[in-house]
C-alpha positions in Angstrom: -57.9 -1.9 87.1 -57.4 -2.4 83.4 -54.4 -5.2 82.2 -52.4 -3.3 79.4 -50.1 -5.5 76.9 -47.2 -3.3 76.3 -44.0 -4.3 73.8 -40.5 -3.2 74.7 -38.8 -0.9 72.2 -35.6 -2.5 73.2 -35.8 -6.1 73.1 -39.0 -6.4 71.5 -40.3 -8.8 74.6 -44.6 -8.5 74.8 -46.0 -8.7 78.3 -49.0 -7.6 80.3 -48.7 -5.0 83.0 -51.9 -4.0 85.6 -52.2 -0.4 85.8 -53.8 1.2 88.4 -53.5 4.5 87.4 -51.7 7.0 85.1 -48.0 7.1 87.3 -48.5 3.5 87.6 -48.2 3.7 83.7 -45.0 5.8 84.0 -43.5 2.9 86.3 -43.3 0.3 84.4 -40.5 -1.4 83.1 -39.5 -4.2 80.6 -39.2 -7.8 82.4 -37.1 -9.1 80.2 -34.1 -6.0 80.0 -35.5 -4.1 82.5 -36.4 -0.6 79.7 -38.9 1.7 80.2 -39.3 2.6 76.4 -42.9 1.0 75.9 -45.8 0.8 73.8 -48.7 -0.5 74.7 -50.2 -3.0 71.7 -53.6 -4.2 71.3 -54.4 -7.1 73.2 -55.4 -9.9 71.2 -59.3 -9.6 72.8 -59.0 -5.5 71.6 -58.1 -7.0 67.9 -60.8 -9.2 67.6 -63.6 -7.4 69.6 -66.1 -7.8 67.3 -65.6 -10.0 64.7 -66.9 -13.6 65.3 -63.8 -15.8 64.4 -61.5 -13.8 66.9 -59.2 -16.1 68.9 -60.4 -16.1 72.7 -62.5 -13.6 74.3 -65.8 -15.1 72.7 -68.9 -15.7 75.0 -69.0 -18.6 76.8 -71.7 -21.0 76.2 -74.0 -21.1 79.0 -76.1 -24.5 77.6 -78.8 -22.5 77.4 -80.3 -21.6 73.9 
């Protein structure tokens, strides 16, 4: 079950949203004023996927080399 980040056409609040499936999708709403005119952004992990100076989402060191 995938985490979508999603910005609100509205109010411009960004949040994350679990989706399940496709109607699940079609359900969701804006936490902030309650709209259900989204679109989903990149997540900051999608943005740097990748590229080794990306901001979170980088392998964690096991101590191992």
């Amino acid at each position: 079950m995938p985490i979508y980040e999603y910005r609100c056409r509205q109010c411009q609040d960004e949040f994350e949203a679990l989706v399940r499936n496709v109607r699940d999708e079609e359900q969701i709403e804006c936490p902030q004023c309650g709209s259900t005119e989204l679109e989903r952004v990149l997540s900051l992990c999608a943005r740097g996927a990748g590229h080794t100076q990306s901001v979170g989402c980088q392998p964690r060191s096991t101590g191992f080399s």
